[in-house]
MIKE-314219 format. One line per field, with one value per residue (C-alpha): residue in three letters; x, y, z. Coordinates in steps of 0.1 Angstrom, whole numbers, plus 5000, padded with zeros to 4 digits. Layout:
residues N
res	c(ALA ...)
x	c(X ...)
y	c(Y ...)
z	c(Z ...)
END
This chain:
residues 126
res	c(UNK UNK UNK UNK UNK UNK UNK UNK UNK UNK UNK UNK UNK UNK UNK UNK UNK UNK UNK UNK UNK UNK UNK UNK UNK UNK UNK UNK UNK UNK UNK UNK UNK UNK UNK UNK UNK UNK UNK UNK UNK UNK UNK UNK UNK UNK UNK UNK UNK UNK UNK UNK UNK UNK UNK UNK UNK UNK UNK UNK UNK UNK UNK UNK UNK UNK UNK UNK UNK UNK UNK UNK UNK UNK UNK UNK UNK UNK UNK UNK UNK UNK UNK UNK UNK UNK UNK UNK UNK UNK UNK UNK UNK UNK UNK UNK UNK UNK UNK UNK UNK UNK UNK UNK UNK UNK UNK UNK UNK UNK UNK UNK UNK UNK UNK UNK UNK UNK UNK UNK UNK UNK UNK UNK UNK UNK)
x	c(6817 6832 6807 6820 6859 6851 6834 6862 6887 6867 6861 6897 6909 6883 6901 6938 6926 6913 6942 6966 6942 6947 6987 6991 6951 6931 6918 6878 6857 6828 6807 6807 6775 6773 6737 6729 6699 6672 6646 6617 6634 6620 6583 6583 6567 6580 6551 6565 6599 6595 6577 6605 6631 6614 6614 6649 6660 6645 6657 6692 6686 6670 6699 6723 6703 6717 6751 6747 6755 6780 6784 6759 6753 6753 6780 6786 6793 6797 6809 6784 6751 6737 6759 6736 6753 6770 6766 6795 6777 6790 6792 6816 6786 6780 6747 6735 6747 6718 6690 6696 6697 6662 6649 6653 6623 6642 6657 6622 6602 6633 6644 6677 6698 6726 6762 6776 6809 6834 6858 6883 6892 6905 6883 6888 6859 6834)
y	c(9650 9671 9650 9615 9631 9651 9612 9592 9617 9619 9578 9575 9599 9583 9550 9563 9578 9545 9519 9544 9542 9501 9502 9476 9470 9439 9451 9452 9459 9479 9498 9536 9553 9586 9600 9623 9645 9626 9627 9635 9664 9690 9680 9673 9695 9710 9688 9657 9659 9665 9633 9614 9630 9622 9587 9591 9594 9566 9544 9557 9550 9517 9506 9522 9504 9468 9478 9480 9515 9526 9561 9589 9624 9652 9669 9703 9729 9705 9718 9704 9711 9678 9657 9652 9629 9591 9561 9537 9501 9476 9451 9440 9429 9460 9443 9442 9475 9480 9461 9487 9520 9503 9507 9548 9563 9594 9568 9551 9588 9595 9625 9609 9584 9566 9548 9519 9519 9493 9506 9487 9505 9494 9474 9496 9517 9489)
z	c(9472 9501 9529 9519 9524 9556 9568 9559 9574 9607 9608 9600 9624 9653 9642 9647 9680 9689 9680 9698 9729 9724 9731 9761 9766 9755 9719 9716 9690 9688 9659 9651 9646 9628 9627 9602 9594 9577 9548 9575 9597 9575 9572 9613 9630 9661 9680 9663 9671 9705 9711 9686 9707 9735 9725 9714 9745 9764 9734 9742 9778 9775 9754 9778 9808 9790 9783 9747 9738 9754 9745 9729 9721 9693 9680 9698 9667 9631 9608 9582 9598 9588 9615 9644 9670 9672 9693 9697 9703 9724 9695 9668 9647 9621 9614 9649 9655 9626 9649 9675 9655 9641 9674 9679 9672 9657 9628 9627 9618 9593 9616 9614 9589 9607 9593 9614 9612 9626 9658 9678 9706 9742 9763 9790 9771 9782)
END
């Protein structure tokens, strides 16, 4: 019960942040991803997720190569140890924004579960 809240208050808040950020910009949207530990990251060994991270990272890269994700990286200190990192995709398509995550090897081996989330925000983030 408490995740759910603590996910809605953070998308909500990242939502507030971003319509504020909009005032006198061109308004863009783009789609929220909030990766989560997944069903797998137990069982992996410490072997296996260095090569999914490793892979992890060139997928991030790759997509950050053709201007598709525009910004990555783990949470510092979460509160809920289960948060892992975001993305925020260069795309107002929540379903494309799916096609991508698809593509990280880390989602792939089930060492992480991501939620898209719609975000409008000010183009200036492109």
């Amino acid at each position: 019960m408490f995740r759910p809240i603590v996910t809605a208050l953070l998308a909500s808040m990242l939502l507030s942040l971003a319509a504020c950020a909009t005032r006198g910009h061109a308004d863009a949207r783009f789609v929220f991803v909030y990766l989560k530990t997944g069903p797998s990251s137990a069982a992996n060994t410490p072997a296996q997720k260095q090569e999914i991270f490793k892979g992890h990272m060139a997928n991030m890269k790759r997509l950050a190569d053709e201007r598709t994700l525009i910004i990555a990286g783990p949470y510092a200190k979460p509160a809920d140890p289960t948060w892992r990192g975001l993305f925020i995709f260069d795309t107002p398509s929540v379903d494309e924004a799916r096609t991508f995550v698809a593509t990280d090897p880390g989602v792939v081996a089930g060492e992480f579960v991501a939620e898209c989330i719609p975000l409008r925000a000010t183009s200036r983030l492109r």
